[in-house]
Residue, then its C-alpha position, 0 to 999 in steps of 0.5 A: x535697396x541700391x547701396x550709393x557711394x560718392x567719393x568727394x574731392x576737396x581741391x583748391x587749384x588742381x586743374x594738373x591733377x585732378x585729371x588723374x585723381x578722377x581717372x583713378x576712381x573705380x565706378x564699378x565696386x562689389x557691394x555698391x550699386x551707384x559709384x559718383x564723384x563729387x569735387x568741393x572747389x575751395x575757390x580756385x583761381x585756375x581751371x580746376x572747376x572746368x577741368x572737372x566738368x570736362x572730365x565728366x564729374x557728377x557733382x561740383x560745389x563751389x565756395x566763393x572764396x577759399x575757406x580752408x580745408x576742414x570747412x570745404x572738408x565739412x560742406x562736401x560732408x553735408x552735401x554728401x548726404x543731401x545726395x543720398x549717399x550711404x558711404x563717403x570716401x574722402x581723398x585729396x586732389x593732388x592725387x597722392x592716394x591711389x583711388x584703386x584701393x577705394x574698394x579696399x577702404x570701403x569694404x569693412x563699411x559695406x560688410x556693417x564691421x566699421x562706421x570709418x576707415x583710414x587709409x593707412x599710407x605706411x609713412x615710413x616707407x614714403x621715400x619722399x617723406x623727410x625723417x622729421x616728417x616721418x617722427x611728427x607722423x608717429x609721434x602724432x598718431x600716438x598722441x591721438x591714440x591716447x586721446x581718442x583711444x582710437x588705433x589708427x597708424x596714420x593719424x592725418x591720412x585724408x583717405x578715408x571712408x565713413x557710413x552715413x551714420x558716422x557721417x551724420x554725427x560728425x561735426x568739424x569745428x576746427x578751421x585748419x585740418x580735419x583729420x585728427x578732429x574727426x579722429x577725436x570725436x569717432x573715439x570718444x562717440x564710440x564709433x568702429x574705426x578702422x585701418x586699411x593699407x594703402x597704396x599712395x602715388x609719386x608726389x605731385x606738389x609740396x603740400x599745402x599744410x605742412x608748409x611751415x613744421x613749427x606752424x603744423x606742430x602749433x596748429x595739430x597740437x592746438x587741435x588736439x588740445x581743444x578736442x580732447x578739453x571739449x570732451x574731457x572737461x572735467x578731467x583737464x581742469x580737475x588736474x590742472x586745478x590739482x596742479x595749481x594747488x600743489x604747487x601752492x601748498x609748497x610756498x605755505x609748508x614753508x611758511x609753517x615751517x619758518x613759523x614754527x621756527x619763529x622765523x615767520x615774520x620774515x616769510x609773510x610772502x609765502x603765505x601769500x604767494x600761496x594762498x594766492x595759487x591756492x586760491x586760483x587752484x579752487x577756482x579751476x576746480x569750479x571751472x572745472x564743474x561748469x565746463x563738465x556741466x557744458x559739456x553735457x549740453x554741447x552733447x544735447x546739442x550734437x544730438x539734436x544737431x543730428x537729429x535735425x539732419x536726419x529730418x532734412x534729409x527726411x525731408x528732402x526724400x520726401x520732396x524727391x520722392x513727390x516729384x518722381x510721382x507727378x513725373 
C-alpha cells in the first residue's frame, strides 16, 4: 500500500518566504511513495495564496478570516487526513525549520517506532534567541514534562510529524498555540513521542507569538494549567480542596486553644473564619468528584469523536473508490 506524506503549512502573509520554505521540502524520501505539499492560508492579506499557486503547491485551504494558529493548526489536520494522508509533517511559513531534515523527522513514523516526532531545534544554540527566551524554552519543556510525562527538548517546536493514528486522536481546543496542547494530550493518551535534531534557518521576521514575553508566559501557562486540569481533574481539585482545608484548620486550632485557655469569647472570628474555608474546602472536594465524573465522559466523547472521523474517512474512500470505478 503506497505510503503518502503531506506536509502542511499553516501561514498568515508569507508571500517572502513561503518561496523558500516550499523549495526546501524533498519530494522524494525513502519509505513514502507520494510526498504533497498543502498550505492552510489564515487570511492573509498579501500575495501569499497566489505565490503558492505559482510555486505549484498540491493543496491550498484558505480561512475567510484570520483564526489564529492553533485553529488553522487543527483544520489543515483534518484536511490532511481527508486526503489520505498516512503521516503529516507540520512546520512554519516563515521557513525557520529546515525542510531537508523532513525525512530525518519522519523516519521513527515510517519504521512503526513513534506516533509523533518533535523536531528538536537545539535552542540554545540559536544565536538569534535572547538569553530570556532560551530560559522560558527550558523552563517550558520542564514544565511539560512533568505534566505530560513526555521528554521532549524543545516543547513549542512547530516541526513535527504525526501518523495518522496520532492525527485522528488529536483534538486541539486552545485558540492560541498548539504546541504544548498536542504535547499534553500525546502524553496522557499514551502515544510514542519522540525527538529528532533539527537544523533551523537564519531568521526571516519576529515571530508572531512571542511578541509580548509577559503576554506568552500568560497564554502557555494558562494552557498548560487548562490541559492538564481537563486530564487530572480529580488530582487539582483534591489538592486544592486539601489546601483550602489546612489553611482553614489553622484559624480553628487557634480558637480551641484560646477556648481552652478561657479566652475564646474574644477569638469567635477564627472559628468563623475557619469554618468558612473548611467549608469551601469540602465543597471543592465534591467539585473535585464531578469534574472527574466529567472527565470520563469528555474521554467517551473523544472516543466517539474519533470514531465518527474515521467513518468519514471511510466514507469518503468509499465515494473515491466509486468514482475512479465509473471512470
Amino acid at each position: 500500500m503506497a505510503v503518502k506524506l503531506i506536509v502542511q503549512i499553516p501561514c498568515y502573509n508569507e508571500e517572502n518566504t513561503l518561496p523558500e520554505t516550499v523549495r526546501d521540502i524533498p519530494r522524494e524520501i525513502e519509505g513514502v511513495d507520494v510526498v504533497e505539499v498543502m498550505i492552510i492560508d489564515d487570511g492573509s492579506s498579501d500575495r501569499t495564496v497566489e505565490v503558492a499557486r505559482e510555486l505549484g503547491v498540491d493543496h491550498i485551504v484558505r480561512n475567510k478570516n484570520n483564526r489564529g494558529l492553533a485553529r488553522t493548526f487543527r483544520k489543515g489536520i483534518d484536511e490532511c487526513l481527508k486526503l489520505g494522508a498516512d503521516i503529516i509533517v507540520n512546520t512554519d511559513g516563515d521557513n525557520q525549520y529546515a525542510g531537508w531534515d523532513i525525512p530525518k523527522l519522519i523516519k521513527p513514523v515510517v519504521e512503526g517506532t513513534a506516533d509523533v516526532v518533535v523536531g528538536d531545534r537545539n535552542t540554545q544554540g540559536i544565536g538569534h534567541f535572547s538569553p530570556l527566551k532560551k530560559l522560558l524554552q527550558r523552563v517550558g519543556s520542564y514544565v511539560v514534562k512533568k505534566v505530560s510525562g513526555v521528554e521532549v527538548p524543545d516543547a513549542v517546536s512547530g516541526f513535527r510529524a504525526y501518523s495518522r493514528e496520532a492525527a485522528l486522536q488529536l483534538n486541539i481546543i486552545s485558540p492560541f498555540s498548539y504546541t504544548i496542547e498536542a504535547l499534553i494530550q500525546s502524553g496522557k493518551k499514551h502515544m510514542a513521542v519522540t525527538h529528532v535534531p533539527v537544523e533551523t534557518n537564519a531568521k526571516t521576521r519576529e515571530s508572531r507569538l512571542f511578541t509580548s514575553i509577559p503576554k506568552f508566559i500568560e497564554r502557555q501557562v494558562t494552557t498548560i494549567v487548562r490541559m492538564y486540569t481537563m486530564y487530572q481533574p480529580l488530582k487539582v481539585f483534591v489538592m486544592l480542596g486539601g489546601i483550602i482545608t489546612l489553611i482553614g484548620l489553622i484559624p480553628i486550632v487557634r480558637f480551641l486553644i484560646y477556648y481552652m485557655m478561657g479566652e475564646g469569647d474574644g477569638h469567635i472570628q477564627s472559628l468563623i473564619l475557619g469554618g468558612v474555608l473548611a467549608l469551601l474546602g469540602a465543597i471543592t472536594f465534591l467539585i473535585a468528584i464531578i469534574a472527574d465524573l466529567i472527565n470520563f465522559n469528555r474521554q467517551l466523547i473523544e472516543q466517539t469523536l474519533e470514531k465518527v472521523r474515521r467513518m468519514e474517512l471511510e466514507l469518503l474512500d468509499y465515494k473515491k473508490k466509486q468514482g475512479a470505478d465509473k471512470e
